[in-house]
MMTF fields as JSON, N, C-alpha, C and O atoms, coordinates in Angstrom:
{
  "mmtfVersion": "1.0.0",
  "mmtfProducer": "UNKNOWN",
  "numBonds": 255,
  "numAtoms": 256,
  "numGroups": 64,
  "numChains": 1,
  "numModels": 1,
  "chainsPerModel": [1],
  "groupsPerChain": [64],
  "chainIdList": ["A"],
  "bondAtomList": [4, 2, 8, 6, 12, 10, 16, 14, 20, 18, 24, 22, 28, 26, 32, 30, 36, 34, 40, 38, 44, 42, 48, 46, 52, 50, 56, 54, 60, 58, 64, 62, 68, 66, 72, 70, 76, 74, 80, 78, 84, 82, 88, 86, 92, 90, 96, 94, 100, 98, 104, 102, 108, 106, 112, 110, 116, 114, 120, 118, 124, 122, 128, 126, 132, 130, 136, 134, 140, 138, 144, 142, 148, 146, 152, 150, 156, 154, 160, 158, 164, 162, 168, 166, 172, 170, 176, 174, 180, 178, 184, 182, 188, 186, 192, 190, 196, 194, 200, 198, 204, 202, 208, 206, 212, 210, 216, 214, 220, 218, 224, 222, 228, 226, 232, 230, 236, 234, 240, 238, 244, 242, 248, 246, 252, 250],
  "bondOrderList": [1, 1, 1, 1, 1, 1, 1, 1, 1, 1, 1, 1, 1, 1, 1, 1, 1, 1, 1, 1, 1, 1, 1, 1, 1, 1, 1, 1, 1, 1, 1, 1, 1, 1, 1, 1, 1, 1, 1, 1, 1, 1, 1, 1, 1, 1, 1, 1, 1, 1, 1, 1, 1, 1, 1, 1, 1, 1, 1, 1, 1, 1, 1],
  "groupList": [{"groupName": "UNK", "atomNameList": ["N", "CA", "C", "O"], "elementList": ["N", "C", "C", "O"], "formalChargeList": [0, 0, 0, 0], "bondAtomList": [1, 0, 2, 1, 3, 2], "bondOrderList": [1, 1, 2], "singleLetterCode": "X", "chemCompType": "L-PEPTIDE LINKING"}],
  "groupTypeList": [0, 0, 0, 0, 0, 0, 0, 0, 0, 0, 0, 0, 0, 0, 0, 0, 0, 0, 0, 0, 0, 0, 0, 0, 0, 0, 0, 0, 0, 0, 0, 0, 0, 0, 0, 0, 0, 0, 0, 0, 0, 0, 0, 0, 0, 0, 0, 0, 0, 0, 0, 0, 0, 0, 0, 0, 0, 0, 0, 0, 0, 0, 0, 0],
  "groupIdList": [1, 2, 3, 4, 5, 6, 7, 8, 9, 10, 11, 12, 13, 14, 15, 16, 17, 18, 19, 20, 21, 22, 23, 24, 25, 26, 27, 28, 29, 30, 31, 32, 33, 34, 35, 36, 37, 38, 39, 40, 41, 42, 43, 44, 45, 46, 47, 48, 49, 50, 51, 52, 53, 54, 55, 56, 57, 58, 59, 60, 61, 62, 63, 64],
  "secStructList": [7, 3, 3, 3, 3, 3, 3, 3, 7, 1, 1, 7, 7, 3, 3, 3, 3, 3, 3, 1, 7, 7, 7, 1, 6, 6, 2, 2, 2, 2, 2, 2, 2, 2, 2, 2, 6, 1, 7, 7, 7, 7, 7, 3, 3, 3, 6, 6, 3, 3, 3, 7, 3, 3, 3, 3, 3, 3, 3, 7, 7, 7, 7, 7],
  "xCoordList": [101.507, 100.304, 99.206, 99.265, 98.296, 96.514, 95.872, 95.59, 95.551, 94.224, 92.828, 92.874, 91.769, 90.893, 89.619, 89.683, 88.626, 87.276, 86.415, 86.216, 85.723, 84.039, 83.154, 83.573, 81.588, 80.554, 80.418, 80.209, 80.584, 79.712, 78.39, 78.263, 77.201, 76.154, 75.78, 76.694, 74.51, 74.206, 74.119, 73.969, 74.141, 74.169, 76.004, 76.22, 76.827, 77.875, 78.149, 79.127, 77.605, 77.964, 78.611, 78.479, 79.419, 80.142, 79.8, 79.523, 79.903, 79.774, 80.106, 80.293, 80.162, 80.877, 82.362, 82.973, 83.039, 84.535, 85.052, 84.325, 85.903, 86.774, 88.761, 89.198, 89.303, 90.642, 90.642, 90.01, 91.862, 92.353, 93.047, 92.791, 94.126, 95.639, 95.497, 94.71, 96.942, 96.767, 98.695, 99.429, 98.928, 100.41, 101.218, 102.407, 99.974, 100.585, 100.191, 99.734, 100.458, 100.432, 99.65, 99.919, 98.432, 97.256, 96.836, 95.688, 98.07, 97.434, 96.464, 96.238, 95.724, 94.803, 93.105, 92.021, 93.453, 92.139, 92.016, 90.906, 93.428, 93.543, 93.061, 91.922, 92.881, 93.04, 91.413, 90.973, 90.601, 89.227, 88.978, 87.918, 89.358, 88.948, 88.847, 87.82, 89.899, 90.044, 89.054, 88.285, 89.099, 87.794, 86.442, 85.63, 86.39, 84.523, 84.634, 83.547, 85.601, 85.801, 85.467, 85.22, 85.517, 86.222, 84.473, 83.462, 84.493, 83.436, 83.012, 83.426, 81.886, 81.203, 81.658, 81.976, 81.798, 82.341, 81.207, 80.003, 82.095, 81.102, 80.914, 81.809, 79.5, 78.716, 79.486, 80.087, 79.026, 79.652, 78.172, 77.003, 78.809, 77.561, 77.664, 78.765, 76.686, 76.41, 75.188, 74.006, 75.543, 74.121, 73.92, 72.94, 74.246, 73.963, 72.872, 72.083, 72.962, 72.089, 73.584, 74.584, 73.117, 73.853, 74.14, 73.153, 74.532, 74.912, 75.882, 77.028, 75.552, 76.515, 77.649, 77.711, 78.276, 79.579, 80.25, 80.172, 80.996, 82.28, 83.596, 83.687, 84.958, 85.708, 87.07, 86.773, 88.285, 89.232, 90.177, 90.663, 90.188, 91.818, 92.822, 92.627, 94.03, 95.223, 95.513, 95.339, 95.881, 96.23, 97.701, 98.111, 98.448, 100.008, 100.372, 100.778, 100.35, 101.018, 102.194, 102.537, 102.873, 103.815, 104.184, 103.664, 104.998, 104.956, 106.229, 107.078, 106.129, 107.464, 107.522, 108.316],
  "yCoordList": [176.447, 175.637, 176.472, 176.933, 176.603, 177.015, 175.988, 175.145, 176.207, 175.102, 175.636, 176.862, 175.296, 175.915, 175.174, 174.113, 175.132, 174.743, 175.459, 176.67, 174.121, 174.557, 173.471, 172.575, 173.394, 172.547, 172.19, 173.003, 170.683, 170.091, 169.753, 168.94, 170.027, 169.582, 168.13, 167.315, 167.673, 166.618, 166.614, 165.483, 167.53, 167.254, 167.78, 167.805, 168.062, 168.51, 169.886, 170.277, 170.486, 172.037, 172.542, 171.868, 173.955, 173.945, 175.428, 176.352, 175.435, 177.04, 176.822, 175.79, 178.071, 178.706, 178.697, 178.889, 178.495, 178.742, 179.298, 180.23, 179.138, 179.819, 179.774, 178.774, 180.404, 180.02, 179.904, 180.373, 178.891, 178.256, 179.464, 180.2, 179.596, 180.21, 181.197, 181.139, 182.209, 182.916, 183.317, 184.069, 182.435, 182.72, 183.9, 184.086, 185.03, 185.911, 186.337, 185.432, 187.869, 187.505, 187.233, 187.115, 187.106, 187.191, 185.833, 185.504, 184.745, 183.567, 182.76, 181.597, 183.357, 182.752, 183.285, 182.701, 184.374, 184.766, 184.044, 183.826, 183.656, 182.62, 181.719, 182.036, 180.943, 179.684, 179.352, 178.213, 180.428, 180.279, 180.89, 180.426, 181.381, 181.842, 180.526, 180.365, 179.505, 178.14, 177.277, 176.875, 176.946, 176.331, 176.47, 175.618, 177.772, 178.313, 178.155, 178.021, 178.086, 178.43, 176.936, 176.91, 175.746, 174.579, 173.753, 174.157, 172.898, 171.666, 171.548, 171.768, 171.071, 169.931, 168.882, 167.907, 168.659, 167.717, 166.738, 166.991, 165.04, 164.122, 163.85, 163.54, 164.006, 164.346, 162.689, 161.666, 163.256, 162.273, 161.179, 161.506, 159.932, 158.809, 158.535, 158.533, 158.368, 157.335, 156.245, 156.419, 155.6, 154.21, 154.423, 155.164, 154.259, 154.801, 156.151, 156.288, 156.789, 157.794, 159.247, 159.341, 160.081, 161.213, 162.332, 162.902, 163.119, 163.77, 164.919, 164.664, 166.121, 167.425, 167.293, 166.617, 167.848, 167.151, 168.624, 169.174, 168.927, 169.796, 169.042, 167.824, 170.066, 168.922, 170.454, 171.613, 170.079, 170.829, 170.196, 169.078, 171.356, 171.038, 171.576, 172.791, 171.264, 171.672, 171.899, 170.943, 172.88, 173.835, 174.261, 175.068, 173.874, 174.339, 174.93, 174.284, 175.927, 177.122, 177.863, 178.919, 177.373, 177.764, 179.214, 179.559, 179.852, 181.456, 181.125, 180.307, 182.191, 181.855, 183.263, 183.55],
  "zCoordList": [155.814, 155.904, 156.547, 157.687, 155.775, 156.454, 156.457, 155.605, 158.057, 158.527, 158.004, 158.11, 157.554, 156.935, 157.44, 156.82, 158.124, 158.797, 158.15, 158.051, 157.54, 157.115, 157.403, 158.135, 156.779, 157.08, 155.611, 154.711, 155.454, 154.676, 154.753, 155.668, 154.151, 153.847, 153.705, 153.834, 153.447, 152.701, 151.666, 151.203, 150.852, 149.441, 148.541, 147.33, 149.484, 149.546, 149.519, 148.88, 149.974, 149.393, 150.806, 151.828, 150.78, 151.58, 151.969, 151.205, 153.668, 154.085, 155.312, 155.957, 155.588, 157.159, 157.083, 158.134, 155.957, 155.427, 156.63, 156.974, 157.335, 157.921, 158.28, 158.849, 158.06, 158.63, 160.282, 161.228, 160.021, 161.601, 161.981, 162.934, 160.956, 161.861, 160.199, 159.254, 160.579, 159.484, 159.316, 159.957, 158.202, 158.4, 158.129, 158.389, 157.294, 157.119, 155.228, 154.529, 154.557, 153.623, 152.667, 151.472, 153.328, 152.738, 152.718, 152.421, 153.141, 152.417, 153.36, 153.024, 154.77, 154.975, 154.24, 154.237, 153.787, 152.944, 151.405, 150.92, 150.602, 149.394, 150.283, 149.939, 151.054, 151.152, 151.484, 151.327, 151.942, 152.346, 150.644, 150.223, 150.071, 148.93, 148.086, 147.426, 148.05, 147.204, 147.345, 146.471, 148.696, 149.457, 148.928, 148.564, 148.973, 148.166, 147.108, 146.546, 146.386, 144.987, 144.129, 142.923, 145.0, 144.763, 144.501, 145.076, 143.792, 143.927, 145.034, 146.172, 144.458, 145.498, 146.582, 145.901, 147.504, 148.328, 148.532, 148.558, 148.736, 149.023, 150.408, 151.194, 150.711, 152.073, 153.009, 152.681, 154.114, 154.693, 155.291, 155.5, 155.414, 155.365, 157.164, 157.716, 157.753, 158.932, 159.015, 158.717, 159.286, 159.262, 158.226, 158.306, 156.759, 155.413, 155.303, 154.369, 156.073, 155.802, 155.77, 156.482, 154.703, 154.488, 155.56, 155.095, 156.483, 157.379, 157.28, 156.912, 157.562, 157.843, 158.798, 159.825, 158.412, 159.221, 158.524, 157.425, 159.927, 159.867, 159.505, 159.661, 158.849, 158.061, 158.222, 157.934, 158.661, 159.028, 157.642, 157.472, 156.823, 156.025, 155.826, 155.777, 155.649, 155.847, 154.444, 153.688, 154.015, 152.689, 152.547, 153.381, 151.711, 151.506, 150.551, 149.585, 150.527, 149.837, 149.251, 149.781, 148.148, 148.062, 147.298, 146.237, 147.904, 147.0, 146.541, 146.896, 145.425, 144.197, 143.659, 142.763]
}
């Protein structure tokens, strides 16, 4: 498992990618690589108004 921390935007877009932990293997650089690689995310709401918000995810990786 890679923990993976970035910033969502208000309009969803995503930056400041970073890994938590790094298990080894390369796979905390795949896992910030997926992240950027990935859509749009939906922004997060307060008092109905749209807001940047940091967002920690947990990524599982299986090698074969």
């Amino acid at each position: 498992v890679v923990s993976v921390q970035f910033i969502v935007d208000r309009e969803g877009n995503i930056s400041e990618v970073q890994s938590l932990n790094d298990p080894g293997d390369g796979l905390a650089e795949e896992a910030v690589r997926i992240i950027k690689k990935g859509p749009k995310w939906k922004p997060a709401e307060q008092n109905g108004r749209k807001v940047i918000y940091r967002h920690n995810q947990a990524i599982n990786i299986r090698l074969e």
